[in-house]
C-alpha positions in Angstrom: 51.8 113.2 209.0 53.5 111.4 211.9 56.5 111.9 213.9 58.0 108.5 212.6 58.3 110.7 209.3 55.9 108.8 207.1 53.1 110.9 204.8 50.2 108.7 205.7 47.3 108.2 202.9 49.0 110.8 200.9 47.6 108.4 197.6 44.0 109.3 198.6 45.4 113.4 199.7 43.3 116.0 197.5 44.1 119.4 196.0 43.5 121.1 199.2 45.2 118.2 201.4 48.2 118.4 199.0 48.5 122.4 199.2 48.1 122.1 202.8 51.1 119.2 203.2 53.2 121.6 200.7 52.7 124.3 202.9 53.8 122.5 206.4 56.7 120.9 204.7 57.5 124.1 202.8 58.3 122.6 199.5 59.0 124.9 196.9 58.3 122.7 193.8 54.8 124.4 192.1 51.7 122.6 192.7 51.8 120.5 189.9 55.0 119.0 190.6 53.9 118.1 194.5 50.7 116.6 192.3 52.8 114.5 190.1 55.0 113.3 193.0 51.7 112.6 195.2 50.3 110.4 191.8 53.6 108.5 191.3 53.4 107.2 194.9 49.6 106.4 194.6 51.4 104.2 191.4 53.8 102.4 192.9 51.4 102.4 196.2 53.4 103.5 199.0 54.0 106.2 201.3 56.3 108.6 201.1 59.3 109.4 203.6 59.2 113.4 204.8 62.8 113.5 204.4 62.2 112.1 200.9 59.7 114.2 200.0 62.0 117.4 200.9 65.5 115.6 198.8 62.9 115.8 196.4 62.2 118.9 196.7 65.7 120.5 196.9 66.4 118.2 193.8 64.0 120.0 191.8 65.5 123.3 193.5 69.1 122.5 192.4 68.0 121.8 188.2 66.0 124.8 188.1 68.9 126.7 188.8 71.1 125.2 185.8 70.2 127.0 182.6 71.1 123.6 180.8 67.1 123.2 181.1 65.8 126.2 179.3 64.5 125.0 176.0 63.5 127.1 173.2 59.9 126.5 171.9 60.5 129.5 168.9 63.4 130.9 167.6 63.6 134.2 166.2 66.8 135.4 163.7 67.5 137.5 161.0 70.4 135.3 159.6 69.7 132.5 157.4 73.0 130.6 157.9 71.7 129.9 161.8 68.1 129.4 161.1 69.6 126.8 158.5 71.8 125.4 160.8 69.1 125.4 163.7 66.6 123.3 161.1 69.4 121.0 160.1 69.9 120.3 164.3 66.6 119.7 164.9 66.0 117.6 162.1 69.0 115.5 163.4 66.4 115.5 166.3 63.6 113.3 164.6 65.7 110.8 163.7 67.2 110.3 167.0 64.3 110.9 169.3 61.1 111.0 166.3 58.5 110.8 169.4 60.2 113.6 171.2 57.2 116.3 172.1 59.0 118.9 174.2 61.6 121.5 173.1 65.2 121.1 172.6 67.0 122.3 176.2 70.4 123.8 176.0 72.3 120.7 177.5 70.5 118.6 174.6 71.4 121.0 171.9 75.1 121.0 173.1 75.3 117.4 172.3 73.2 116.6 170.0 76.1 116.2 167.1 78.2 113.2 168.8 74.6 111.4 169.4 73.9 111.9 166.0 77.5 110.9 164.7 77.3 107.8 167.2 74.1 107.1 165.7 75.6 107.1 162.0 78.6 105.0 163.5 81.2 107.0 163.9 83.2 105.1 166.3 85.6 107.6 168.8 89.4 106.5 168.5 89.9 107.2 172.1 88.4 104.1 173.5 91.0 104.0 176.1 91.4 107.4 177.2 88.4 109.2 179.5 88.1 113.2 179.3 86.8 114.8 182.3 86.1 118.6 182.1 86.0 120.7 185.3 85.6 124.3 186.3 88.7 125.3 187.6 87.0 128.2 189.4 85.3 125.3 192.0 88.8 123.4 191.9 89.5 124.7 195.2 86.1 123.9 196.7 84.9 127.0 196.5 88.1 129.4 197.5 88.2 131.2 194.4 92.1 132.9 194.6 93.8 135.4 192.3 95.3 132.5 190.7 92.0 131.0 189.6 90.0 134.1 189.3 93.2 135.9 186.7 93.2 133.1 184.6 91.9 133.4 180.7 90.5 129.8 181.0 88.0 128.7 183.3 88.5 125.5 182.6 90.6 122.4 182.8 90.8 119.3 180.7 91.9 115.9 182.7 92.7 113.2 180.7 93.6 109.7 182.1 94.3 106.3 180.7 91.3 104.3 182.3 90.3 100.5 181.8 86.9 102.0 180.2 84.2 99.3 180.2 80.5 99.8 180.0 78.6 99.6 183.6 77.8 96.5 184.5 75.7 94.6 187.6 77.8 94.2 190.6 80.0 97.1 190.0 81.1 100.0 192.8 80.5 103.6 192.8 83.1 105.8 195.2 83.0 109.1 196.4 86.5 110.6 196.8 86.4 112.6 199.8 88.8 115.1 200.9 90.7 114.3 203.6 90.0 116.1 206.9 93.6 116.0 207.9 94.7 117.7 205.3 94.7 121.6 204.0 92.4 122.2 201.0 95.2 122.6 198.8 97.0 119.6 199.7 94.0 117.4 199.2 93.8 118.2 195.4 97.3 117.7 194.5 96.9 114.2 196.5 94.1 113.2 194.9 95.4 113.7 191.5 98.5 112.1 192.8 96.2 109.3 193.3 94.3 109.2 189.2 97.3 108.9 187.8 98.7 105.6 189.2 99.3 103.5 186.7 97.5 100.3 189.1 94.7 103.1 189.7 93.8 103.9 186.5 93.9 100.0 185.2 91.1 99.8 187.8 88.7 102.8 187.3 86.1 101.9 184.8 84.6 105.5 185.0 85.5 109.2 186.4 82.9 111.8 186.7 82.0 115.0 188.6 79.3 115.7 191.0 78.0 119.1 189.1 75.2 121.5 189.9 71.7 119.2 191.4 74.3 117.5 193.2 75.2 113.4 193.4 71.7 112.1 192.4 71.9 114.0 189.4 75.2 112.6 188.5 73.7 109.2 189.7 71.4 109.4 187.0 74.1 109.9 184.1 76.1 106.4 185.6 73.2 103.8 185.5 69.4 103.2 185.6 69.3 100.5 188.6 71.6 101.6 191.4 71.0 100.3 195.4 72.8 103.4 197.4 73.7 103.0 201.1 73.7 106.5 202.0 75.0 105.7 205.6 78.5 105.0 203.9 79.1 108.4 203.3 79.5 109.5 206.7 82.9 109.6 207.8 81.8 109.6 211.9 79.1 107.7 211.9 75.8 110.2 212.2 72.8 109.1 210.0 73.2 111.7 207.3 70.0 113.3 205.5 68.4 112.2 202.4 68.7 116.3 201.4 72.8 115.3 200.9 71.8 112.8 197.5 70.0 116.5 196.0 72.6 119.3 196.9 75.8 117.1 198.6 79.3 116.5 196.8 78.8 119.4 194.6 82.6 119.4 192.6 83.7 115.7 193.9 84.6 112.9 191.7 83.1 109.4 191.4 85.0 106.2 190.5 83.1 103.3 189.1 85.2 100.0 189.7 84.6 96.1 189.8 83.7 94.9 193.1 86.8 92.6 192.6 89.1 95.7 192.7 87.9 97.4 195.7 90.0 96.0 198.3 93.3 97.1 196.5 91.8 100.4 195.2 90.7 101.4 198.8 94.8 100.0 200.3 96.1 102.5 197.4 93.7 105.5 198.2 94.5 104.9 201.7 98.4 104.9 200.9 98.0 108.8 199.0 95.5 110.0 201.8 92.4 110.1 199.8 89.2 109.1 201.2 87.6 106.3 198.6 83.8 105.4 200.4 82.0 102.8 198.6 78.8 104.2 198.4 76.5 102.8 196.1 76.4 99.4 193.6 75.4 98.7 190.2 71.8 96.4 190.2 69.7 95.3 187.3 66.5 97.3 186.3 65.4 101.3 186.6 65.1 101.4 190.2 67.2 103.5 192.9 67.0 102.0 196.2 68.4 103.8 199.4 69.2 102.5 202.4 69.1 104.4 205.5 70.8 101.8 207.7 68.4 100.9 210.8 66.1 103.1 209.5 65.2 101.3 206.6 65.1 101.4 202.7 62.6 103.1 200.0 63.1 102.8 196.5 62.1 105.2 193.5 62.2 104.6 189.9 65.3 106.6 187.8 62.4 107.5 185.2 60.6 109.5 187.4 63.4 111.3 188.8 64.3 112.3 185.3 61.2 113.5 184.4 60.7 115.5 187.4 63.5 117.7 186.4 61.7 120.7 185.4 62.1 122.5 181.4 62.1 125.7 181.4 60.6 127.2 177.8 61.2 130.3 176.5 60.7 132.5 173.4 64.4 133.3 171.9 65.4 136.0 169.7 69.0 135.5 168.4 71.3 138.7 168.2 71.8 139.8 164.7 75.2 138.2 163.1 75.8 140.9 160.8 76.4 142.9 163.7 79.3 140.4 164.1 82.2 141.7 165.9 85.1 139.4 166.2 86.0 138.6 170.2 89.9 138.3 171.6 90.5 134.4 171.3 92.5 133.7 174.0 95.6 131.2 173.4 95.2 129.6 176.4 97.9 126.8 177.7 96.3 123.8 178.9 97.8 124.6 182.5 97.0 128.0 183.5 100.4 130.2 184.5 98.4 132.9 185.8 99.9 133.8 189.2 101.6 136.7 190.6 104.8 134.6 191.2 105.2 134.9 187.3 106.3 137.5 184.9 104.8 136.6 181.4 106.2 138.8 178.5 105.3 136.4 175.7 101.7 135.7 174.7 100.6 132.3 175.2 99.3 130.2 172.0 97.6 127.4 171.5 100.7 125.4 169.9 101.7 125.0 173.8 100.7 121.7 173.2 100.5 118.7 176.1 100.9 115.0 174.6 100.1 112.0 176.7 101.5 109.1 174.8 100.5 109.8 171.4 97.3 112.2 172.2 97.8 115.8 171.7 95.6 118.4 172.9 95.1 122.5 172.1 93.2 125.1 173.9 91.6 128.3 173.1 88.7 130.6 174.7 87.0 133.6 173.9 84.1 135.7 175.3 82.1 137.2 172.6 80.1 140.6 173.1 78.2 139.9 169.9 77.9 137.4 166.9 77.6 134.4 169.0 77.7 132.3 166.5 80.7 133.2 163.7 83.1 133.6 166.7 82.1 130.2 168.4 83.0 128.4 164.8 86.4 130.6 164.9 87.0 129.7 168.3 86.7 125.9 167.9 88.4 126.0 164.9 91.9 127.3 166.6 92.6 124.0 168.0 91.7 122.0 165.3 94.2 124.0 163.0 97.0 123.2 166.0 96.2 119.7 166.1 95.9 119.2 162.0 99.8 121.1 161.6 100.5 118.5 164.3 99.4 115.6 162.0 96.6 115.0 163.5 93.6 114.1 160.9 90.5 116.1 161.6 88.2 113.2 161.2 89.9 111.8 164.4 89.6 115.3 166.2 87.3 115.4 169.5 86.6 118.3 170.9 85.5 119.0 175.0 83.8 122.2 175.1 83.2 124.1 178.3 80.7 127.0 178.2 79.8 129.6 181.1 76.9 131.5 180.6 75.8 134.5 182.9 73.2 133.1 185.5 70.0 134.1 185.1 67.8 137.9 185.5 64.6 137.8 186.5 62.1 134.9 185.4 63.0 134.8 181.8 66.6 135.4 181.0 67.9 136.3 177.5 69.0 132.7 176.4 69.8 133.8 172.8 73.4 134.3 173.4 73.9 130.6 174.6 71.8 129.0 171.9 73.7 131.1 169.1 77.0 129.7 170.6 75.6 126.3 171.2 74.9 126.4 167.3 77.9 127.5 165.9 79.7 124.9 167.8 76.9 122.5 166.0 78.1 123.9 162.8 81.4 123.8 162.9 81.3 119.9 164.2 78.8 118.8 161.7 80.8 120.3 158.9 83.6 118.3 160.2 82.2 115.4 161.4 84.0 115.9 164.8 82.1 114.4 167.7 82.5 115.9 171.6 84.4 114.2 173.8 83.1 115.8 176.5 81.1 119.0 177.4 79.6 120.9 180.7 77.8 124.3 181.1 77.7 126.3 183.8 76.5 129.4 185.3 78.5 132.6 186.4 77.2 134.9 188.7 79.8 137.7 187.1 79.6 136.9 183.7 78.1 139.4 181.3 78.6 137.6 178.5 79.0 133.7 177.5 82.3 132.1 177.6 83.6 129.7 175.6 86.6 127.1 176.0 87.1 124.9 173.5 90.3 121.6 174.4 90.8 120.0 170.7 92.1 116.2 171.2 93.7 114.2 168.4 96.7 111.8 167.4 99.8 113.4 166.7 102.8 115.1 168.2 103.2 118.5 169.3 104.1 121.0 166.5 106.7 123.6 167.8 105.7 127.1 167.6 108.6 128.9 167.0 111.1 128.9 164.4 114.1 126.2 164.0 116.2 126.5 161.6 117.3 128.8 158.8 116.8 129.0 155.4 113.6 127.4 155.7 110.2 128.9 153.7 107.2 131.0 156.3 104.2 130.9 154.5 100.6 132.6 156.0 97.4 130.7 155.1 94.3 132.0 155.9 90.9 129.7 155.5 88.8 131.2 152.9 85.7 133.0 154.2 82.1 133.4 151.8 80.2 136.2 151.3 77.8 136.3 154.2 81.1 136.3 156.4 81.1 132.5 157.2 84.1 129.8 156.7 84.1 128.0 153.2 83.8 124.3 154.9 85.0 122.9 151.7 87.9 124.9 151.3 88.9 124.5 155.2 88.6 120.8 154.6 91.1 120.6 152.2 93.0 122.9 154.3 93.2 120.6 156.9 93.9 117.8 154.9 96.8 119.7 153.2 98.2 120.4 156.9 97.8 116.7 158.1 100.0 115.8 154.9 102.8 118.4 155.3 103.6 117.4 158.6 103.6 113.8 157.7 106.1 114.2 154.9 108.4 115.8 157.2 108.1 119.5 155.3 106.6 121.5 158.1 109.0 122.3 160.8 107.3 124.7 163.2 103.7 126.4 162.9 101.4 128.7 165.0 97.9 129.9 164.5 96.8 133.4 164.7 93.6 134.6 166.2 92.8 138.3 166.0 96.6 139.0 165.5 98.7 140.9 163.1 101.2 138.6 161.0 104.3 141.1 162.7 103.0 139.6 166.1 102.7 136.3 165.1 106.6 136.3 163.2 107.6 137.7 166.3 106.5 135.3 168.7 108.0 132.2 166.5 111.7 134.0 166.6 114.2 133.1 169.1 117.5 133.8 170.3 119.1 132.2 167.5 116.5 132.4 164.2 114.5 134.6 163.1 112.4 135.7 159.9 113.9 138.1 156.7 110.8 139.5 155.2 110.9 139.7 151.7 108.1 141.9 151.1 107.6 144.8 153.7 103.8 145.6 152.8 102.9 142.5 154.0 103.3 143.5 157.5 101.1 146.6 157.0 97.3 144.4 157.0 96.3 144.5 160.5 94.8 141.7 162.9 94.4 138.6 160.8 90.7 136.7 162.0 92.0 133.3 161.9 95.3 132.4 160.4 98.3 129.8 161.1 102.0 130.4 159.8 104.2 127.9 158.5 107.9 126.6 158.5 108.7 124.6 155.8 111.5 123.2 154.1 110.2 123.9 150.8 108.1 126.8 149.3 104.6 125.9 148.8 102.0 127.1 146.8 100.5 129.8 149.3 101.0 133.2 150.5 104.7 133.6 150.6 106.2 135.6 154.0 110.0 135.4 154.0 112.8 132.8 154.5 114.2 132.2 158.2 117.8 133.7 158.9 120.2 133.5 161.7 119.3 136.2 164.4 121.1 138.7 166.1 120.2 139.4 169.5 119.0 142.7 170.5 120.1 144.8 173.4 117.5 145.1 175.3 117.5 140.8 174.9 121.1 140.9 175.9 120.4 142.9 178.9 117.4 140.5 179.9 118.0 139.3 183.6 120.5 136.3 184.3 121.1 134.6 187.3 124.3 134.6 188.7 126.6 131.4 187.5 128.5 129.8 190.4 129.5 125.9 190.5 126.8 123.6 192.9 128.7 122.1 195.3 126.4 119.4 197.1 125.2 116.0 195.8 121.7 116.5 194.2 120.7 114.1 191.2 118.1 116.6 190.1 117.5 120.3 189.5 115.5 120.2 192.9 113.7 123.6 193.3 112.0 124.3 196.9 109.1 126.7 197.3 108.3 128.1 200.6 105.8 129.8 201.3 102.9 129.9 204.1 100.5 126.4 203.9 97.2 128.0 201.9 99.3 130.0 199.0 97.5 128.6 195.8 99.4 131.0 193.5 102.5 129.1 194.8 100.6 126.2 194.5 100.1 127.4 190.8 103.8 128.0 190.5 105.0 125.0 191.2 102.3 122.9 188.5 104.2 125.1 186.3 108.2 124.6 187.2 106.9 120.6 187.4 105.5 121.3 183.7 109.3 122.4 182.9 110.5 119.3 184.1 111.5 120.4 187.2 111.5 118.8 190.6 109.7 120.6 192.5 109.2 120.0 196.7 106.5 122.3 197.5 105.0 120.4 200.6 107.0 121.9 203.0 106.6 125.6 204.1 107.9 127.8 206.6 105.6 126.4 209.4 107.1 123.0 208.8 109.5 121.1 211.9 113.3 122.7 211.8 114.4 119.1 210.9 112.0 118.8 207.4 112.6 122.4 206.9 116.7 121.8 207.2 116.8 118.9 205.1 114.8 120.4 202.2 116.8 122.7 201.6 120.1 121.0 201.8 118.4 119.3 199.2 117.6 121.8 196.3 119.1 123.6 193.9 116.9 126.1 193.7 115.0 127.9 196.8 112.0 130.4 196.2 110.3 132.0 198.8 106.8 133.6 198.1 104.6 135.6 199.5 105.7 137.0 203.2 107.1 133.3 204.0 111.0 133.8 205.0 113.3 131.8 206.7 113.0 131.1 210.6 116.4 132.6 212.9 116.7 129.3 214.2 120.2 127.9 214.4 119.8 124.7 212.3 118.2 126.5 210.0 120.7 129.3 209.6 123.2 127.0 209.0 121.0 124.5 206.4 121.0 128.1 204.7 124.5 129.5 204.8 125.6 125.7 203.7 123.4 125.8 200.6 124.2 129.4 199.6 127.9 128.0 199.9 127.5 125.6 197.9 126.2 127.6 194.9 122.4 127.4 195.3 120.0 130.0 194.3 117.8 131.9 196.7 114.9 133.6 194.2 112.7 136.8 196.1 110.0 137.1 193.6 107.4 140.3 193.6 109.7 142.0 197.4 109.7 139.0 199.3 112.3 138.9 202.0 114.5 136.1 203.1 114.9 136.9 206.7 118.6 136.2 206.8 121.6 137.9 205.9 122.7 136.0 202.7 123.2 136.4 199.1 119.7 136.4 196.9 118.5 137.0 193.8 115.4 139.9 193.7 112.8 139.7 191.3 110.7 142.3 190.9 108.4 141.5 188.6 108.7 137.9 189.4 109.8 135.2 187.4 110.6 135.9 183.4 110.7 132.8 181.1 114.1 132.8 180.6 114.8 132.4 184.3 112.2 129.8 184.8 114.6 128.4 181.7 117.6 128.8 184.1 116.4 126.9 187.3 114.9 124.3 185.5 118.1 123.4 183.9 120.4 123.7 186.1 
C-alpha cells in the first residue's frame, strides 16, 4: 500500500496478504467478502482505491444493519392458513425469478405481490401520481420532539403530481440539501414549499429517499449505469470522502429531471431557498463511475455492489395464531395533530380522508403483541373499507405500507414477527388483487413489537364520517369471518363491491369504520350538534368492541343489520357549556382569517400546530417569532385575526409593539394562551388550559 492511496498487486494478494491488508485498513466486512472484493478487481484488472475499499466497507456495514436482509431458509408454524399462504408466495417466486437459489429476504417478501401482479399485467391507475413514504420520526433530521415521538403514526404518505417517465440516458440526479442559513424546521417546510410547485413537479421525473446504507444504496434502486461527480456535493469546495456515497444523505430526497430542465429547476430551488446539487447523470450500461475531481475517476459495476450486500439467513418459528389477540388499530389522520398545543376529545378515524384532485387516501396503524398475521389483514383492510364507502373500487386500491420492526438482539434476532406480518399483508393483497404503491421497513431501537401503517389510495371522494341529515337509515355491517378465525375473501369481495355501488347511486350519505370499537362509540362519534341516531333496538348496544365493522347512512333501509334512523339532536349541557370565544366585531382590513403563531424559532409542536390550522383552511403566518425585527413582528400582527402564542414565547415591551398589540386587541382580534402561556402585556386574552378543543380550532378558522 502506498501513500498515493492505491492497493498495489492486490490481484495477485493471498489469504494471508488479504487478512493482513483487512487488518491495517480495519475493514469489518468477514474474510470472504474482502476475498470476493479482492477477486472482482483481479476481474476487471485494476487496483483498488484505499478510500474505495473502506466506502466499501461501511457500505456493507450500513445493509447489515437493515433487517430488510434477513431471509428465512425454514419456516416453522402451527397454522395452516400461513404456511398456505407462505407456499402460495413463494411459488409466486418461481415464476418470477425460477433460477433464484437463495432465500426470500424480508424486503423481497414485502413486495413480492405488486411484482407478481405487474407480472400478470395489472397496470397501476396512478400513472401520474408518485407516492413517497417517509418516517416521520427522521423528518426532522434526527430531532426527534414530543410532537413526532406522541404521534400514533410513524409515518407519512407524500403524494405529488410528477411528469413520471422511465429513466433515461442523459438525465440528472439532485440532492436537495438543507439550507445552512436556515433553522432545521424552516428547511422542511421550504422544501415542501418547493415539491409542490406546479412548474416543479411538471419537471421531476422521480422523488425518492436516501434510507438506511445511505445514497449508493438508493443509487442502486434509480438506474444501473450512472457517472457520479462526487465533488458536486460539497457546498465549500473540500474534496469530500468516498465513505459519504455508503453512509451520507441518510433521510434526503433525490430528484431525477431531464438535463434540459435543470437550469429552470435549479433558478426555482434557488427562489424557495433549497439547495438542488446536480450530482450524478444517467449513462448507458451497468457501470457506476465516480469522479473525484483532480484526483481522478474509478468505476465499479452496479452488479457487484448488489451482490455484495450481505443475506442474512435464519431459522423462523412463527408465533402461534390461535393465540390471536386482536391489537388497538389506530385511526390515524393522514397529518398527525399530536402536539401539546391541541386538546383532542374526539377519536380520530380513518374517514379523515385527504383528496388531491380525485385521489383519496385512508390511514390506519396498529402494533400487535401477538397473531401477526390476522391483525395485519384487519389492519390493511380499515382503509380499504374507507376508500370502497367513498366509491372507490377495490381493484383500483393501492396500498403504501410502512413497517417498523424492533432492531435486532444479539446475532440472531426473532424475525418471525415481521415475516407473519409481512404475510398477512401478502394475503390480504393477493385476495384482492391490490398491488403496493409503495413500501419501506425500518428499524426501531424502542420498539418491542412490529408496527404497522398501512395509507390505502384510490379514486373517489371523501365519505363524511358523521351524520347529515335526519330520517335517514344506520345500518352496521360486519365482514363475515370462517371458522379458523380468518376473513371470508369472497364474502368481503362482494362487500366491497356492494359499498362501491351504494355510494355511486347516491344512497350512502355518511360512513365510518370501526376497529376494536363498540357500535355506542362508533354512533357517537358520527352525531353532531344538530343529528343524531334514535336506536330502535336497545340490546344492540350491549355487544362489546366490534373487530372490524363500518356503519352506514343511507337514504333507504337496506338488507343488513338494521341500527336506528337519524333524528334531530338536542344538545347536551355539558355541549352547551363547551368553551366559546368571545364574539366582538373585527375592525381592520384582513381578506383572510389570518391566524399568527408566535412562538420561539425551534418549537416543532407549533410547527405541528400550524400544518393543522393550514389543514382547516386557515392562513396561517408562522415564520415570524418573537425573536423576529420590531418592524416584521408589528406588521404581523396588524395583520391577523387570530394571535397564539406558545410555549414561553410572549410579546416584547417594546413601544411599537405595544401599540401593534393594543391596536389589534381594539380592533376585535383574538389573543389564544394555550397550555399557561403568558402574553407579557396587559391586554385582554383568551386562556386555554388544556389547549385548543375542536370547536375552537372551528372558531378561528372561520372567522
Amino acid at each position: 500500500m502506498e501513500s498515493i492511496g492505491i492497493i498495489r498487486g492486490i490481484k495477485s494478494y493471498t489469504p494471508h496478504q488479504l487478512e493482513q491488508m483487512q487488518k491495517d485498513l480495519a475493514l469489518t466486512m468477514s474474510p470472504q467478502r474482502v476475498a470476493y472484493c479482492a477477486n472482482y478487481y483481479r476481474t476487471v484488472g485494476r487496483d483498488p482505491l484505499i478510500d474505495e475499499l473502506k466506502m466499501l466497507d461501511r457500505y456493507v456495514a450500513a445493509q447489515s444493519r437493515s433487517v430488510s436482509s434477513f431471509a428465512p431458509v425454514s419456516m416453522m408454524t402451527n397454522d395452516e392458513f400461513v404456511a398456505q399462504t407462505y407456499a402460495d408466495m413463494m411459488q409466486k417466486r418461481k415464476v418470477l425469478s425460477p433460477n433464484a437459489g437463495f432465500p426470500c429476504t424480508l424486503t423481497e417478501a414485502f413486495g413480492l405481490t405488486t411484482a407478481y401482479l405487474s407480472y400478470a399485467g395489472k397496470p397501476s391507475p396512478y400513472p401520474a401520481f408518485h407516492t413517497l413514504l417517509a418516517n416521520k420520526a427522521n423528518s426532522h433530521r434526527g430531532d426527534k420532539t414530543h410532537a413526532i415521538s406522541a404521534s400514533g403514526a410513524r409515518y407519512g404518505l407524500r403524494m405529488t403530481k410528477l411528469g413520471g417517465t422511465t429513466p433515461a440516458a442523459g438525465d440528472l440526479l439532485l440532492l436537495l440539501l438543507p439550507n445552512a442559513g436556515l433553522p432545521h424546521t424552516k428547511n422542511g417546510c421550504v422544501q415542501t414549499a418547493l415539491l409542490e410547485d406546479e412548474q416543479i413537479t411538471r419537471q421531476i421525473k422521480s422523488l425518492s429517499t436516501v434510507g438506511e446504507g445511505g445514497l449508493l444504496r438508493s443509487l442502486l434502486e434509480l438506474s444501473d449505469g450512472l457517472w457520479i461527480d462526487l465533488t458536486r456535493l460539497s457546498r465549500t469546495g473540500e474534496q469530500l470522502p468516498l465513505t459519504m456515497l455508503a453512509d451520507g444523505f441518510v433521510g434526503y430526497d433525490i430528484v431525477r429531471i431531464a438535463a434540459s430542465d435543470f437550469e429552470s429547476f435549479y433558478r426555482k430551488a434557488r427562489a424557495f431557498q433549497v439547495s438542488a446539487m446536480a450530482f450524478a447523470q444517467i449513462v448507458p450500461g451497468t457501470t457506476y463511475t465516480v469522479s473525484r475531481g483532480h484526483l481522478g475517476t474509478f468505476a465499479l459495476e452496479s452488479g457487484f455492489l448488489r451482490a455484495l450486500v450481505p443475506v442474512k439467513k435464519a431459522n423462523v418459528t412463527l408465533s402461534n395464531e390461535s393465540e390471536y389477540r386482536p391489537a388497538t388499530i389506530y385511526h390515524a389522520p393522514l397529518s398527525e395533530k399530536s402536539c401539546k398545543y391541541l386538546m383532542r376529545n374526539k377519536s380520530s378515524a380513518p374517514e379523515q380522508l385527504r383528496a388531491i384532485g380525485d385521489t383519496v387516501a385512508a390511514v390506519a396503524s396498529a402494533t400487535p403483541s401477538s397473531g401477526y398475521f390476522k391483525n395485519a389483514v384487519e389492519c390493511a383492510l380499515v382503509p380499504v373499507l374507507s376508500l370502497a364507502a367513498s366509491g372507490c373500487s377495490y381493484t383500483d386500491i393501492r396500498l403504501a405500507v410502512g413497517l417498523s420492526l424492533p432492531s435486532a438482539k444479539g446475532e440472531t434476532p426473532e424475525i418471525g414477527s415481521s415475516l407473519s406480518t409481512l404475510l398477512g399483508l401478502y394475503r390480504l393483497l393477493a385476495e384482492l388483487g391490490i398491488p403496493l404503491a409503495t413500501r419501506r421497513i425500518d428499524t426501531d431501537d424502542a420498539a418491542v413489537d412490529p408496527h404497522l401503517t398501512v395509507f390505502g389510495i384510490g379514486k373517489g371522494a371523501p365519505m363524511a364520517s358523521t351524520f347529515s341529515a335526519t330520517s335517514h337509515f344506520i345500518h352496521c355491517i360486519v365482514p363475515t369471518y370462517l371458522d379458523n378465525g380468518l376473513l371470508d375473501f369472497a364474502a368481503l369481495r362482494s362487500l366491497l363491491t356492494e359499498l362501491v355501488g351504494l355510494n355511486r347511486s347516491g344512497n350512502l350519505v355518511s360512513a365510518r369504520v370501526l376497529a376494536r370499537e363498540s357500535l355506542t362509540d362508533g354512533l357517537t362519534a358520527m352525531s353532531t350538534d344538530r343529528v343524531g341516531c334514535k336506536i330502535e333496538k336497545a340490546d344492540i348496544l350491549a355487544d362489546g368492541d366490534l373487530p372490524i365493522a363500518i356503519v352506514l347512512e343511507t337514504t333507504k333501509k337496506l338488507d343488513a343489520y338494521f341500527v336506528g334512523k337519524t333524528v334531530e339532536r338536542c344538545v347536551t349541557k355539558d355541549e352547551a357549556s363547551a368553551q366559546r370565544l368571545p364574539q366582538k366585531p373585527f375592525l381592520l382590513a384582513n381578506d383572510a382569517n389570518e391566524i399568527l403563531l408566535l412562538s420561539h424559532a425551534g418549537d416543532t409542536d407549533a410547527d405541528m400546530l400550524a400544518t393543522v390550522l393550514t389543514e382547516q383552511g386557515a392562513h396561517v403566518t408562522h415564520a415570524i417569532t418573537v425573536e423576529s425585527d420590531t418592524k416584521t413582528l408589528c406588521h404581523a400582527i396588524l395583520s391577523a385575526k387570530t394571535m397564539i402564542l406558545c410555549g414561553s414565547a410572549t410579546l416584547p415591551k417594546i413601544p411599537e409593539v405595544v401599540f401593534a398589540a393594543e391596536t389589534f386587541s381594539r380592533a376585535g382580534g383574538w389573543i389564544l394562551l394555550p397550555n399557561g402561556a403568558k402574553c407579557g402585556l396587559s391586554l385582554p386574552v383568551v386562556t386555554l388550559q388544556d389547549g385548543l378543543s375542536d370547536s375552537i380550532i372551528d372558531q378561528i378558522c372561520k372567522k
